[in-house]
C-alpha positions as CSV (number, residue, x, y, z in Angstrom):
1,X,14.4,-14.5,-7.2
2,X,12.3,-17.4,-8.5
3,X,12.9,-16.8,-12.7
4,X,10.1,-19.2,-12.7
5,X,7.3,-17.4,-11.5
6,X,6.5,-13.4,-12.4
7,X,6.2,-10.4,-9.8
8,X,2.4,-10.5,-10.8
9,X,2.1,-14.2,-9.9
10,X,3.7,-13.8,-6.5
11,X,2.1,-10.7,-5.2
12,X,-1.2,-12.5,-6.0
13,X,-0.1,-15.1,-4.3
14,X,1.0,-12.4,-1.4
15,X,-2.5,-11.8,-1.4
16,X,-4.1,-15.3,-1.1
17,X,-2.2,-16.1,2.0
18,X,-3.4,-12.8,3.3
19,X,-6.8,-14.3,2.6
20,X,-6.3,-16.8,5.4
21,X,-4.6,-14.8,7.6
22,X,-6.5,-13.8,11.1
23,X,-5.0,-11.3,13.4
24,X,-5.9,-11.2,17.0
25,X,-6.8,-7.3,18.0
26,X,-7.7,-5.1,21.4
27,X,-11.6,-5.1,21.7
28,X,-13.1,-2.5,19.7
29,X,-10.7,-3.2,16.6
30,X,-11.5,-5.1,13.4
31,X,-9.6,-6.0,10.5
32,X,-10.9,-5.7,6.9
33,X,-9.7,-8.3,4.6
34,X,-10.7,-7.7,1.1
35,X,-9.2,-11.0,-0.1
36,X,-11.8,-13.0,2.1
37,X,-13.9,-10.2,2.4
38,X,-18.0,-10.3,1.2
39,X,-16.6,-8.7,-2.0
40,X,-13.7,-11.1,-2.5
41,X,-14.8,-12.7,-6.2
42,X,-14.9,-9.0,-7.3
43,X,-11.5,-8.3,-5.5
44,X,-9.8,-11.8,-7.1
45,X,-11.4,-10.4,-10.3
46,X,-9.6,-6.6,-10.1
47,X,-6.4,-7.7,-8.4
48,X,-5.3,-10.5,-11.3
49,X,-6.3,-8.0,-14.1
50,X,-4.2,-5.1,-12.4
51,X,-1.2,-7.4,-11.8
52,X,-1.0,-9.1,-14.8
53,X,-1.5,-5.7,-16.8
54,X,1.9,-4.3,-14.8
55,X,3.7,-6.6,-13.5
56,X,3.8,-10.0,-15.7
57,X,7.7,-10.0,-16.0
58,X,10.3,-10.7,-13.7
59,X,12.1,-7.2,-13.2
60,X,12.8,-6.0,-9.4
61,X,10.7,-3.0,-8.4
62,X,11.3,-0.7,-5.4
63,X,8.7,-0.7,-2.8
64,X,6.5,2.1,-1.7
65,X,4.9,1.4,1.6
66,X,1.7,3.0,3.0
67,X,1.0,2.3,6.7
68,X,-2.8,0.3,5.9
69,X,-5.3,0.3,3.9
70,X,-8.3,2.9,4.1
71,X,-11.8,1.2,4.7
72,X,-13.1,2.6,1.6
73,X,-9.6,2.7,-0.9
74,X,-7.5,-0.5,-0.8
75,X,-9.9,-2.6,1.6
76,X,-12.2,-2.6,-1.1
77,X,-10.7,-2.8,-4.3
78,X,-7.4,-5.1,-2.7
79,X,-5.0,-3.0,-4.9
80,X,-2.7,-0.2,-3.2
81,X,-3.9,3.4,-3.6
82,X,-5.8,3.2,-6.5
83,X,-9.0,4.5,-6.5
84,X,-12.0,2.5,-8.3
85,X,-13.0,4.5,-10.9
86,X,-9.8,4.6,-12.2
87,X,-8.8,0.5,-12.1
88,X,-12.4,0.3,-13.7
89,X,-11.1,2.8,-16.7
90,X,-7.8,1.1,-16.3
91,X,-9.0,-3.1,-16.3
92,X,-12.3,-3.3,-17.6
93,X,-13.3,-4.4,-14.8
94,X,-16.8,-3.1,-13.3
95,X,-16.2,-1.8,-9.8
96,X,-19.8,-0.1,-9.9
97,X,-20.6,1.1,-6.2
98,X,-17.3,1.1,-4.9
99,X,-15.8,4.1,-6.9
100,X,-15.0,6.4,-3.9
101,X,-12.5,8.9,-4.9
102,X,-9.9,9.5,-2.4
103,X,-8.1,12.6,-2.4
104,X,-4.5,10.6,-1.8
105,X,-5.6,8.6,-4.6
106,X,-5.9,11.7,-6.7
107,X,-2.3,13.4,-5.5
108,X,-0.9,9.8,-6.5
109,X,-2.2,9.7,-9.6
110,X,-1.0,13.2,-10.5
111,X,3.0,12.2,-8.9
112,X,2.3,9.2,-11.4
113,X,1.3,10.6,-14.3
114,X,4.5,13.1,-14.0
115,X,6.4,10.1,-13.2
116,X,5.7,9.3,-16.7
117,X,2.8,7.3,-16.9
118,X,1.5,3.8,-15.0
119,X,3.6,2.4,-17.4
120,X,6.7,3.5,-16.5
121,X,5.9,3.7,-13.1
122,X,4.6,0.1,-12.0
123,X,7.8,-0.7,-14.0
124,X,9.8,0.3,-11.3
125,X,7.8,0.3,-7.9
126,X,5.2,-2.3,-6.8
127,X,2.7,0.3,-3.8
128,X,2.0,-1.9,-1.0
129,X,1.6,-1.0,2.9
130,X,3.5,-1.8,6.2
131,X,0.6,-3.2,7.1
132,X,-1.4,-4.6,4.0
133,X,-4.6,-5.5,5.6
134,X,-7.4,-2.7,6.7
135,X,-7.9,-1.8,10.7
136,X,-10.9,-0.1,11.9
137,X,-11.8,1.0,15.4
138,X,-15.1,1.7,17.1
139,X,-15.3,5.0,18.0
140,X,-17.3,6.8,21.3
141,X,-20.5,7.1,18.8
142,X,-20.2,3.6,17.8
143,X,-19.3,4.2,14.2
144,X,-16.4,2.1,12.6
145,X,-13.5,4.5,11.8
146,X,-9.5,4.3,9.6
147,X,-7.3,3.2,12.2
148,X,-3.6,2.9,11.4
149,X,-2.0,-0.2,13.4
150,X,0.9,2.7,15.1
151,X,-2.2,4.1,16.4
152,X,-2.9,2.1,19.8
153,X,0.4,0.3,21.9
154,X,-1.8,-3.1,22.4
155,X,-3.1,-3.0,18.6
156,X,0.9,-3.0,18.1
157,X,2.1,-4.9,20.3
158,X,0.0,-8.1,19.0
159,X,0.4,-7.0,15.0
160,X,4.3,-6.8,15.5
161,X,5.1,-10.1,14.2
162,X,2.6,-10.3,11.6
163,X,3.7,-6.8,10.2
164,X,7.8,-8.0,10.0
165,X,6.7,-11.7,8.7
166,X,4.9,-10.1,6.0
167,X,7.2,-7.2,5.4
168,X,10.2,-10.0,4.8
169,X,7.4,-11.9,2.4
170,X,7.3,-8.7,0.4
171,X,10.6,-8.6,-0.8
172,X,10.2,-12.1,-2.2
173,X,8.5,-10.4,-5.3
174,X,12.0,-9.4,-6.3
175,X,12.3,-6.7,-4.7
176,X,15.1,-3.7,-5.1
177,X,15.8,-3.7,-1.4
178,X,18.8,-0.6,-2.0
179,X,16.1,2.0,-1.3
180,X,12.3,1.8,0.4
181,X,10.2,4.9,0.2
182,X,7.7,5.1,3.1
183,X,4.7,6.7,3.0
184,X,3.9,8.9,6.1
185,X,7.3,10.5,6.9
186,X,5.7,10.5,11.0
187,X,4.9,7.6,13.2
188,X,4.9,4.9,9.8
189,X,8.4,5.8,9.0
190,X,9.4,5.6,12.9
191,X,8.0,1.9,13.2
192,X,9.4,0.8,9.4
193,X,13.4,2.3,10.3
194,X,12.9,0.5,13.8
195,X,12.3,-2.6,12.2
196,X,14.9,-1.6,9.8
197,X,17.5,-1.3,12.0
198,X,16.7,-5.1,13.2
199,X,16.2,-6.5,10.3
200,X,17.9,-4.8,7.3
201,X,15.3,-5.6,4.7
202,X,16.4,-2.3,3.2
203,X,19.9,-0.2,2.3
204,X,17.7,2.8,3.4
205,X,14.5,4.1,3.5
206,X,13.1,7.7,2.3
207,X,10.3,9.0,4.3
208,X,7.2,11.1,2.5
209,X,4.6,12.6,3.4
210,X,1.2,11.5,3.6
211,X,-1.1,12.4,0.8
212,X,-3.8,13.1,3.5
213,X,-1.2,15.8,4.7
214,X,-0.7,17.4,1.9
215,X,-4.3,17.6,0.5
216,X,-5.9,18.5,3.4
217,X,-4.0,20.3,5.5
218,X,-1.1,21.7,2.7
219,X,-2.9,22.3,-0.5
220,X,-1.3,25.3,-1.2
221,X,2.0,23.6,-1.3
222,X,0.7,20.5,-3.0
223,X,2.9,21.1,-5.9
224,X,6.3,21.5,-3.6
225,X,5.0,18.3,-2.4
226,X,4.7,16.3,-6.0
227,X,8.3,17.7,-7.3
228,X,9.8,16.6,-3.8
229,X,8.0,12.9,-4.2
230,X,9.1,12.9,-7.6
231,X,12.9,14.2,-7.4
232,X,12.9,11.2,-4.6
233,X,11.3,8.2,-6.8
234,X,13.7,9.3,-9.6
235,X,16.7,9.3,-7.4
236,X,17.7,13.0,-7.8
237,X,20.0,13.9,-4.6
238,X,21.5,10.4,-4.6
């Protein structure tokens, strides 16, 4: 770990490389870079105030990794799951027009506040994705839909070494690499153990399930769902 620099000063600088990045993609797929993006000022402008709020220290954090970033969540605002009405409420900053709130966003928010607060919980995990930039896809009407990169075997094929490279860059926040918890206990946890296995970035990894699960197809069980997230982030079981 580089004592010299904080975690919030090298996941911002995480994202200015990503700022440069270009992937190639199958025709019909685009990527959505919010640090390079139309919006990117705005981004630059939400990002610093949300990292240096949390995470201006130098104390290792355990990852949680989504797959990517939702067109309309994290590809606008450039920080993990949080939706924009509440970094706005939470920065100061004025995200108007881009407050879209996402129901994973909410069941988050609810696991963190239970957790014990932002506070307490950006003090021990830093929310990032497997793959941290957005993917869209052109669908049969011609509209631009969420694609996740596990989605399509050529989309993977070509991301595959952008998604380890930037996986391994991830840990250099000073990371806590004895436990992962992966967001999307299906096809996001398959690809992160497989890459796992390879590359042992991670003493083990703890699968969840997908907010998007729970809220729209298990809302009945939404609170089974929260204890189970939360008896996992707080190591109960160990």
């Amino acid at each position: 770990m580089n004592g010299r620099t904080t975690v919030a000063h090298r996941i911002l600088q995480f994202n200015e490389e990503l700022a440069g990045t270009t992937l190639e993609l199958p025709p019909g797929f685009t990527v959505i870079n919010p640090f390079s993006g139309p919006q990117q000022e705005r981004v630059c402008e939400v990002t610093t105030a949300f990292y240096h709020k949390y995470y201006d220290d130098h104390e290792p954090r355990r990852l949680v990794l989504g797959s990517s970033p939702a067109r309309r969540g994290t590809a606008v605002t450039g920080v993990p799951f949080e939706d924009a009405k509440l970094l706005e409420s939470e920065t100061g900053v004025d995200v108007d027009g881009y407050a879209v709130s996402r129901p994973s966003a909410g069941f988050l928010h609810d696991v963190i506040r239970r957790y014990g607060g932002r506070d307490r919980f950006y003090a021990d995990f830093v929310m990032s994705f497997v793959c941290p930039l957005g993917l869209v896809r052109t669908n049969p009407k011609g509209n631009e839909v969420n694609c996740n990169y596990y989605e399509n075997k050529k989309l993977l094929e070509l991301l595959r070494s952008f998604l380890v490279d930037t996986l391994e860059r991830q840990l250099a926040f000073g990371t806590d690499t004895s436990v992962c918890y992966c967001i999307g206990s299906g096809e996001n946890f398959k690809f992160l153990s497989k890459v796992n296995e390879g590359q042992r970035f991670f003493q083990r990894i703890v699968p969840l399930e997908h907010p998007r699960f729970i809220t729209q197809y298990n809302r009945e069980r939404e609170e089974e769902f929260a204890e189970k997230y939360l008896s996992a982030l707080r190591g109960e079981g160990d």
